[in-house]
Backbone as a chain_set.jsonl record, in Angstrom:
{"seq": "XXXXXXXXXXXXXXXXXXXXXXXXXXXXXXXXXXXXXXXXXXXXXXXXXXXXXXXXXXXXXXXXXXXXXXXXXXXXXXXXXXXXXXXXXXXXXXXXXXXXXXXXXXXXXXXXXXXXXXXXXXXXXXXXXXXXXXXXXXXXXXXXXXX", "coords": {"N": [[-85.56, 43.202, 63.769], [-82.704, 44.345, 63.142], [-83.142, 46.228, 61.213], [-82.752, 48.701, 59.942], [-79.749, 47.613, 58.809], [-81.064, 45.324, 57.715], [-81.993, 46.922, 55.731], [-80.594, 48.598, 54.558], [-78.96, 46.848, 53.142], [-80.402, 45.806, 51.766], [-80.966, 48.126, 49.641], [-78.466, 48.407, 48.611], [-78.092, 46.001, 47.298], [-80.513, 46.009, 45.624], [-79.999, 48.826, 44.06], [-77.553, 47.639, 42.667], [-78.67, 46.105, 41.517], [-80.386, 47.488, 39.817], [-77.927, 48.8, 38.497], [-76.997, 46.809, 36.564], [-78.744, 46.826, 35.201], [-79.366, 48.974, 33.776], [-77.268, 49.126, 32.051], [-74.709, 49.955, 33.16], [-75.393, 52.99, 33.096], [-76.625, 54.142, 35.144], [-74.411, 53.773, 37.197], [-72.4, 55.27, 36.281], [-73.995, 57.996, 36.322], [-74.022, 58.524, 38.761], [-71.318, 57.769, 40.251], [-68.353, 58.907, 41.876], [-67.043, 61.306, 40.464], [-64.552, 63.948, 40.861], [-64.852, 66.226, 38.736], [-66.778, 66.636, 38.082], [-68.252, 66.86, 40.303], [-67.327, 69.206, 41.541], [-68.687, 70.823, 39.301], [-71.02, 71.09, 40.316], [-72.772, 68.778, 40.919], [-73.269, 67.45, 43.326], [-74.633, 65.262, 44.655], [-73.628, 62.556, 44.127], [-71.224, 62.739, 45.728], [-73.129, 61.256, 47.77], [-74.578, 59.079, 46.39], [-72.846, 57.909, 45.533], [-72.093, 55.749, 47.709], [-73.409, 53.918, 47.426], [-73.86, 52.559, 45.245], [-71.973, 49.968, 42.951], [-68.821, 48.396, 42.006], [-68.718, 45.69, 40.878], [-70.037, 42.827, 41.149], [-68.162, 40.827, 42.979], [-67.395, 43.705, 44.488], [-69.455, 44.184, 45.39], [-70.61, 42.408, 46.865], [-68.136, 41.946, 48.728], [-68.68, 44.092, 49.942], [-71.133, 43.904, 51.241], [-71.188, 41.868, 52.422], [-69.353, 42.337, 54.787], [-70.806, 44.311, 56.136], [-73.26, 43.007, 56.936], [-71.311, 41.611, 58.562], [-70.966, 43.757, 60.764], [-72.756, 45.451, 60.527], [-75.481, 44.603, 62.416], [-74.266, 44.649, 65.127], [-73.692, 46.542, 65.419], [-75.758, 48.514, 65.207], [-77.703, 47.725, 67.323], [-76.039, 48.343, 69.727], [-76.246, 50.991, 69.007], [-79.05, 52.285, 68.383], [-81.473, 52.265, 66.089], [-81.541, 54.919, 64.909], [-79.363, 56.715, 65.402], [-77.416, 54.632, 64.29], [-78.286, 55.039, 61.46], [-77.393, 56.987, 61.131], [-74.614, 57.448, 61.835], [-73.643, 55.72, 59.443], [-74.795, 57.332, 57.036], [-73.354, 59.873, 57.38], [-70.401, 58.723, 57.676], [-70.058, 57.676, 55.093], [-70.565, 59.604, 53.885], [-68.161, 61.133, 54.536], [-66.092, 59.173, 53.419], [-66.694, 59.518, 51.205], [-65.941, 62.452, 50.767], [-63.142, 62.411, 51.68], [-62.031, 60.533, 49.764], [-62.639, 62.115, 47.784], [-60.737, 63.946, 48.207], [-58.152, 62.851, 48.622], [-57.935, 61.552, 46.184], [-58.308, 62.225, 43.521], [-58.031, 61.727, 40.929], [-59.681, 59.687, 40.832], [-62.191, 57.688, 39.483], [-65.193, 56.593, 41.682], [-66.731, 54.182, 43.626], [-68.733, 52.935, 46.344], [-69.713, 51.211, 49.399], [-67.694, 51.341, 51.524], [-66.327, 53.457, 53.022], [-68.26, 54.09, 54.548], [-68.556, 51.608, 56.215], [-66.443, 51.324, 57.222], [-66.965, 53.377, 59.0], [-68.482, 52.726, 60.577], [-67.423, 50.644, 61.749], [-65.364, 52.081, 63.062], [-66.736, 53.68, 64.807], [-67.888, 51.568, 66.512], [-65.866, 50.977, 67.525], [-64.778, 53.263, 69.272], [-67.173, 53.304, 71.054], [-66.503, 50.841, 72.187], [-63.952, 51.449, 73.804], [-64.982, 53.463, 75.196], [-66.712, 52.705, 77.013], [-65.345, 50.805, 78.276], [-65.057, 49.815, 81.112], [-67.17, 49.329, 82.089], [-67.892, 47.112, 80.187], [-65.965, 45.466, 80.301], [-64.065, 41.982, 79.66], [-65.312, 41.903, 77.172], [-65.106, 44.353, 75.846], [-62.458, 44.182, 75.786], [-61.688, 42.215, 73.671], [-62.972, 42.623, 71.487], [-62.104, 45.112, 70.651], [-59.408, 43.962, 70.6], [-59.984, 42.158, 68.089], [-61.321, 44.231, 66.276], [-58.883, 45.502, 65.923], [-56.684, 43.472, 64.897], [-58.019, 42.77, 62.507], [-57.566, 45.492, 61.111], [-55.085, 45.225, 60.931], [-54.695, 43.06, 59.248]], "CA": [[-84.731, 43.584, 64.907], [-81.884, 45.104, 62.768], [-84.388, 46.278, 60.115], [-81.34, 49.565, 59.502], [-78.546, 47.229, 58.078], [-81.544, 44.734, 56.466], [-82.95, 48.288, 54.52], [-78.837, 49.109, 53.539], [-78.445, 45.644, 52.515], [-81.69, 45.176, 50.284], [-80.845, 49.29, 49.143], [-77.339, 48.479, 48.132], [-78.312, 44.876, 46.237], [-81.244, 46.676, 44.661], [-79.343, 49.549, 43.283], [-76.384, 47.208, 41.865], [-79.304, 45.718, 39.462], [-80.209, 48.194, 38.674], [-77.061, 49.342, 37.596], [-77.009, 46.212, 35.85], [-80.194, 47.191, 34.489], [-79.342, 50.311, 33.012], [-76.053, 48.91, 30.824], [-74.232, 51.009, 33.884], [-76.157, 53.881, 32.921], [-76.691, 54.316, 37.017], [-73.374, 53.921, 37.718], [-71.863, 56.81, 35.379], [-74.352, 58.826, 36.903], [-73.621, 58.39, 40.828], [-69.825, 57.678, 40.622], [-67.913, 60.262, 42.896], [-66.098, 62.394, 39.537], [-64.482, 65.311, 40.929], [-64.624, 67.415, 37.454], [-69.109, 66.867, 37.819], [-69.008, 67.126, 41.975], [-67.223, 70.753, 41.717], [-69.473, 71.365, 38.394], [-72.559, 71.258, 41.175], [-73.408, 67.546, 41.127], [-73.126, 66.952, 44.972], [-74.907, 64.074, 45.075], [-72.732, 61.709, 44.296], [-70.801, 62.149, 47.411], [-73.66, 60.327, 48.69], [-75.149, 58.402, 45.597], [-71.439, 56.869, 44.912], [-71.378, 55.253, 48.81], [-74.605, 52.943, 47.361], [-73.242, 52.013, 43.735], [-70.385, 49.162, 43.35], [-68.264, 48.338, 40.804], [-69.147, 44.173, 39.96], [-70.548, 41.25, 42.142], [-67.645, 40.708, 43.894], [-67.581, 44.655, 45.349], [-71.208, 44.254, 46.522], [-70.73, 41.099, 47.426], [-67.516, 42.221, 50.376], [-69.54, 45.115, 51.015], [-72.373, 43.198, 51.833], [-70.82, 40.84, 53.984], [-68.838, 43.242, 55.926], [-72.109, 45.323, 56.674], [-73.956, 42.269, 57.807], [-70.694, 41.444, 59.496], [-70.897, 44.535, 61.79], [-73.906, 46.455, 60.971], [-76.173, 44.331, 63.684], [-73.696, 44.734, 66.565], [-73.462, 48.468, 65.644], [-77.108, 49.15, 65.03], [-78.19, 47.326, 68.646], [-75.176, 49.844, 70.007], [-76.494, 52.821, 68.711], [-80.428, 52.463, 67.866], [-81.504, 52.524, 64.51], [-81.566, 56.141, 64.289], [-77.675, 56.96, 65.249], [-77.018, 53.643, 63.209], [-78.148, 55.331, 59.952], [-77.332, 58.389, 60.659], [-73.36, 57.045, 61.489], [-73.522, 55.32, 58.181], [-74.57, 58.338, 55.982], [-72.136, 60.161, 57.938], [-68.741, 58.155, 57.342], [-70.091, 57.66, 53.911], [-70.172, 61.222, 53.101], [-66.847, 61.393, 54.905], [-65.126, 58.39, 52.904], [-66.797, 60.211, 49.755], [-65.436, 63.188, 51.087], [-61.565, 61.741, 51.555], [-61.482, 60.263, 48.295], [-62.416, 63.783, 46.73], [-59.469, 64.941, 48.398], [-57.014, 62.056, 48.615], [-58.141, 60.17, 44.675], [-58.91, 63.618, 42.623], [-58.733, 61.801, 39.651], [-60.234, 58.169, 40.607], [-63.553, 57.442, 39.874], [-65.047, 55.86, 42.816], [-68.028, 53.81, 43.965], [-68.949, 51.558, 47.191], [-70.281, 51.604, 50.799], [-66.529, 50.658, 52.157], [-66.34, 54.565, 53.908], [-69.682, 53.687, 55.091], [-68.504, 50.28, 56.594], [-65.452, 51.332, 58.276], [-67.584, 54.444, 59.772], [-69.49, 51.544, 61.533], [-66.571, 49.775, 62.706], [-64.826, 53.084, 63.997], [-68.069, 54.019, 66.066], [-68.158, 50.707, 67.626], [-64.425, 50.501, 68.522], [-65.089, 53.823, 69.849], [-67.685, 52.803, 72.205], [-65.745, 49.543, 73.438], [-62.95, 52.235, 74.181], [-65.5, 54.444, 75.927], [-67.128, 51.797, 78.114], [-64.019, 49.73, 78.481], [-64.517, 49.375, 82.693], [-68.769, 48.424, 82.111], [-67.999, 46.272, 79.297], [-64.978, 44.684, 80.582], [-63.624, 41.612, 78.35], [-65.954, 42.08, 75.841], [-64.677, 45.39, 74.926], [-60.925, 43.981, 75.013], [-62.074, 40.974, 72.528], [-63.825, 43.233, 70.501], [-60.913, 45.977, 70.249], [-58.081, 43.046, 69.524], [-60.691, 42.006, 66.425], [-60.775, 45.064, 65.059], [-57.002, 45.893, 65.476], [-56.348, 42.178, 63.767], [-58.802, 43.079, 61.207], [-56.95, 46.444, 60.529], [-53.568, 44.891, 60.497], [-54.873, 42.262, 58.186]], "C": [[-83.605, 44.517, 64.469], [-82.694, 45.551, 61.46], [-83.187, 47.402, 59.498], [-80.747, 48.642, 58.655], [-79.685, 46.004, 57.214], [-81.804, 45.828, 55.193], [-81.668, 48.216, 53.945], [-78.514, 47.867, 52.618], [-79.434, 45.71, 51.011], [-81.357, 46.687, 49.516], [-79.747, 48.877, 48.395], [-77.174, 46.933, 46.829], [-79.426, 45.455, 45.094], [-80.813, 47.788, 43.393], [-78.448, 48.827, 42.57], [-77.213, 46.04, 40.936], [-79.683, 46.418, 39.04], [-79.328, 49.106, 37.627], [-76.987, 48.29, 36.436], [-77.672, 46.138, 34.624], [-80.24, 48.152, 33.301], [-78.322, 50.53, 32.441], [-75.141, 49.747, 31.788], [-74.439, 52.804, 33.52], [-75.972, 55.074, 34.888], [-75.202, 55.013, 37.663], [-72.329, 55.346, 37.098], [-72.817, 58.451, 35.743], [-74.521, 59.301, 38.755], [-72.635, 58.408, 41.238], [-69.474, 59.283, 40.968], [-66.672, 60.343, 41.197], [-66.134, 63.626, 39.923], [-64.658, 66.172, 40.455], [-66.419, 67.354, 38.281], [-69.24, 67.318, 39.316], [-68.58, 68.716, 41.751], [-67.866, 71.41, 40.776], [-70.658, 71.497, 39.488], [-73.151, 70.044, 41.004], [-72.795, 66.853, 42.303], [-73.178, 65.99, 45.419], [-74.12, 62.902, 44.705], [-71.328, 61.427, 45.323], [-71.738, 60.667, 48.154], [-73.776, 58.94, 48.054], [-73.801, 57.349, 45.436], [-71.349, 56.009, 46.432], [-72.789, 54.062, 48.498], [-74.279, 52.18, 45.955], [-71.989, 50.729, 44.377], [-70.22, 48.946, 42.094], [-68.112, 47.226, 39.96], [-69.895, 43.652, 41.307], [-69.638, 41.124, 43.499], [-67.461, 41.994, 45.124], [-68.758, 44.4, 45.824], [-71.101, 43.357, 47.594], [-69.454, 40.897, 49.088], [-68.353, 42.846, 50.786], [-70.427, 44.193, 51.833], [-72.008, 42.26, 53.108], [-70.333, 41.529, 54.956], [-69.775, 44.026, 56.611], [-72.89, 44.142, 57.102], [-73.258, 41.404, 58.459], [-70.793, 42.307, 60.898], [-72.138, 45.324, 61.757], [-75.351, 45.854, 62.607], [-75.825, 44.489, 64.657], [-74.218, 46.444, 66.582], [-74.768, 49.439, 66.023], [-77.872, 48.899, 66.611], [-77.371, 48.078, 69.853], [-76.396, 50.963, 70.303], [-77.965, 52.92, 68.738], [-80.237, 52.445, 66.609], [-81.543, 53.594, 63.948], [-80.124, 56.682, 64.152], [-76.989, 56.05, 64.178], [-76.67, 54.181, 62.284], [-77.407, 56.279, 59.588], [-75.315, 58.233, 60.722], [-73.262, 56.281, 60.023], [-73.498, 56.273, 57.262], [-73.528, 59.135, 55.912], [-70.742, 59.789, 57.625], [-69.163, 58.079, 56.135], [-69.821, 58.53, 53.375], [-68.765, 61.22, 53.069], [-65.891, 60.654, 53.946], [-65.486, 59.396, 51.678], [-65.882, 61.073, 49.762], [-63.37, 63.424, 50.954], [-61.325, 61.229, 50.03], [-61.376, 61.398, 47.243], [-60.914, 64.146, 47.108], [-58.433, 64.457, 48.081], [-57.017, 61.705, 46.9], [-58.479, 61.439, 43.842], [-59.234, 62.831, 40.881], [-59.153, 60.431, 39.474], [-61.661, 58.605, 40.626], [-63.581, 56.747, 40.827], [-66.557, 55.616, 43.418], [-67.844, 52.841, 45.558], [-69.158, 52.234, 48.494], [-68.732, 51.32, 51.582], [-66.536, 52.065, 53.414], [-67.234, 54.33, 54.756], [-69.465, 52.795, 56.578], [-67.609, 50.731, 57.808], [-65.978, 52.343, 59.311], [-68.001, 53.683, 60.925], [-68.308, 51.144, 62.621], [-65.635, 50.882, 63.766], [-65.889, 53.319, 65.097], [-67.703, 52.582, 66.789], [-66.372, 50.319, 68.504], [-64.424, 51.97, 69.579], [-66.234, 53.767, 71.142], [-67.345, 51.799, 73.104], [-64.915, 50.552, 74.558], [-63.658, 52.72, 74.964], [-65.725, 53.798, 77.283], [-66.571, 50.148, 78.258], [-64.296, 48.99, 79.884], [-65.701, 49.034, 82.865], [-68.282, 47.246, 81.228], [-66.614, 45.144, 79.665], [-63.958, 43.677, 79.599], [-64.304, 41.235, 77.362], [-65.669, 43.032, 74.824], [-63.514, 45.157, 74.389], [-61.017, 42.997, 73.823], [-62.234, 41.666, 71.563], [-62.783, 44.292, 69.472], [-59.831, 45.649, 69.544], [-59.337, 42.89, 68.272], [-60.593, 42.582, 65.742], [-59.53, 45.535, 64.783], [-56.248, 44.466, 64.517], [-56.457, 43.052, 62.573], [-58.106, 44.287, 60.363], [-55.37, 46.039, 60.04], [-53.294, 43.905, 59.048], [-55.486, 42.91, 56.76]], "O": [[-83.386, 45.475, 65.21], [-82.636, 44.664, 60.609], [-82.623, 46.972, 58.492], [-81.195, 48.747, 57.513], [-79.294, 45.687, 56.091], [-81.801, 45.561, 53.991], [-81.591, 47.765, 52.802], [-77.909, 47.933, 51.548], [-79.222, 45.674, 49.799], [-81.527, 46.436, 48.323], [-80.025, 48.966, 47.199], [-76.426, 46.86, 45.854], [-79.223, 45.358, 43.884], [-81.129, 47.706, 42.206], [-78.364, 49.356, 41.462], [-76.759, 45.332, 40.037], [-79.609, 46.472, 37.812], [-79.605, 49.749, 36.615], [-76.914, 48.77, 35.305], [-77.407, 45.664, 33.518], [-80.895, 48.131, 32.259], [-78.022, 51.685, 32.138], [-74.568, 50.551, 31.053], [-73.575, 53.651, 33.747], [-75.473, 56.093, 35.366], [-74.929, 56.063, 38.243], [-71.704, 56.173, 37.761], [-72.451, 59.604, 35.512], [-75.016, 60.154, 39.492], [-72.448, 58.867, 42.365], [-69.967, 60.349, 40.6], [-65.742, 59.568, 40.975], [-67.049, 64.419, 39.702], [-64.734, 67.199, 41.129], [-66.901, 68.25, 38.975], [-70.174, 68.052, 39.637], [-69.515, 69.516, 41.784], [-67.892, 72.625, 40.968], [-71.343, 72.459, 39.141], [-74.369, 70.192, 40.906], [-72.004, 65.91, 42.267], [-72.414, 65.511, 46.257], [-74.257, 62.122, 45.647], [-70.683, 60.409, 45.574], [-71.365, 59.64, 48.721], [-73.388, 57.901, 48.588], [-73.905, 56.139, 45.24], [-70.276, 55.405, 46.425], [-73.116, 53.366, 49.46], [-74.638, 51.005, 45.877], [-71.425, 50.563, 45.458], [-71.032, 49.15, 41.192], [-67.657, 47.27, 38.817], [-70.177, 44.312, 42.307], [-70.033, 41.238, 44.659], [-67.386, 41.717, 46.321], [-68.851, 44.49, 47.049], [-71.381, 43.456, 48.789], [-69.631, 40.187, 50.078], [-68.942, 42.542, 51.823], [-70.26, 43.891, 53.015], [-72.428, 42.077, 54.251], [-70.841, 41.39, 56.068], [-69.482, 44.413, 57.743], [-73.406, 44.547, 58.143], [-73.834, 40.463, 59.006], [-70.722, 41.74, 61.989], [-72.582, 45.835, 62.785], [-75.87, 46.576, 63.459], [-76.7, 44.559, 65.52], [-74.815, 47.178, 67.37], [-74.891, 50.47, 66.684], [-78.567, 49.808, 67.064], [-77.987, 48.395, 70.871], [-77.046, 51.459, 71.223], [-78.239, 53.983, 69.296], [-79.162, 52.566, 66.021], [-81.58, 53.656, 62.719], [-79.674, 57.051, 63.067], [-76.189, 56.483, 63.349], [-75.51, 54.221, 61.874], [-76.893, 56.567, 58.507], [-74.663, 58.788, 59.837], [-72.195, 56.677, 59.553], [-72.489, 56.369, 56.565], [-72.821, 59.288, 54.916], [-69.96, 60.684, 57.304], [-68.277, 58.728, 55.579], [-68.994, 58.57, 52.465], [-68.11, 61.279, 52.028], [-64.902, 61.287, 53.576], [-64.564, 60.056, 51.196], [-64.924, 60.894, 49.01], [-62.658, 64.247, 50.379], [-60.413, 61.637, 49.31], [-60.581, 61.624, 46.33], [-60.086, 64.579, 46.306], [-57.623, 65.09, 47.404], [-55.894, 61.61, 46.404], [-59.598, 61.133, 43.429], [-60.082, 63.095, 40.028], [-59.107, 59.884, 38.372], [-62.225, 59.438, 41.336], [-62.565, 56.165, 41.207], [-67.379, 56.503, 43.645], [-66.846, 52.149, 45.758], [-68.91, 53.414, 48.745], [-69.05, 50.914, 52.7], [-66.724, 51.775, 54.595], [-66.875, 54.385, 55.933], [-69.949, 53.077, 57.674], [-67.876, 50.593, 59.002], [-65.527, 52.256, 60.453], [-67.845, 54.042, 62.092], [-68.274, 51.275, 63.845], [-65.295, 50.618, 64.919], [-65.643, 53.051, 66.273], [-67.099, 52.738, 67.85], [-65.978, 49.727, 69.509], [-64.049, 51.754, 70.731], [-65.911, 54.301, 72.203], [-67.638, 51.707, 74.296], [-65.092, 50.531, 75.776], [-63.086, 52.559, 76.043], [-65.202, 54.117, 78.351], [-67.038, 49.01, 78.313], [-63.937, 47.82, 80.022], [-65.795, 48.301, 83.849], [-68.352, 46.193, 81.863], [-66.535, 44.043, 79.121], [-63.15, 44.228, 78.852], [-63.966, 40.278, 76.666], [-65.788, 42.939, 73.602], [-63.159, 45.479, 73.254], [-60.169, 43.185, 72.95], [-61.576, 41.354, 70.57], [-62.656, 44.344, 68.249], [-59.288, 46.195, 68.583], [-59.392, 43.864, 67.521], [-60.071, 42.316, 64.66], [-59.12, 45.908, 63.684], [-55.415, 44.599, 63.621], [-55.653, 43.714, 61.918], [-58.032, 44.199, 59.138], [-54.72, 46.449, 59.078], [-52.387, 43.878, 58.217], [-55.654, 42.189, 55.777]]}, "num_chains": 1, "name": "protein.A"}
């Protein structure tokens, strides 16, 4: 039914053994380093929003994405779903190039919050169909941000 956020889930646990796998081998080659992205290694915009940095990073990610990715994905379809996920991912990649120049930097978190912006954006949209489901939904994530 949410088959999108099961694929990201089993993609993002799969890759973090095999970083395990590969003595972080993986991870030194996917992490967002500004010096290698403006040398012409691009992909790690993307490759760094699927990497994490121990157990416990996978392990929020993970929950937070099968905290919100099913609402978001039954939202959107599974095609806008993914395609908002790659999307804010790039984008968080994107922000950290600009904002973190000299952090390395791994994890789906850009990814995550992409999700949660789209769907507070649609409560907002269809505030007067959705009624108090959208206001419930809106205080949660404004908690959630304050917290």
């Amino acid at each position: 039914r949410h088959w999108v956020t099961a694929l990201l889930l089993l993609a993002n646990v799969l890759v973090f053994a095999a970083s395990l796998a590969s003595g972080g081998a993986l991870l030194e080659a996917g992490a967002k380093v500004n010096s290698l992205i403006v040398a012409g290694e691009y992909h790690r915009l993307v490759t760094s929003c699927f990497l994490h940095s121990g157990f416990t990073h996978l392990a929020v990610n993970c929950f937070s994405l099968r905290a919100v990715g099913p609402s978001v994905e039954e939202l959107f379809g599974p095609d806008r779903f993914a395609l908002v996920y790659l999307v804010a991912g790039l984008a968080g990649s994107a922000a950290s190039f600009v904002l973190s120049p000299q952090a390395r930097s791994v994890g789906a978190s850009g990814a995550i919050f992409g999700l949660v912006g789209a769907m507070a954006v649609y409560m907002q949209r269809h505030e007067a169909l959705l009624g108090d489901r959208s206001r419930r939904v809106l205080e949660s994530i404004a908690q959630t941000c304050v917290l």
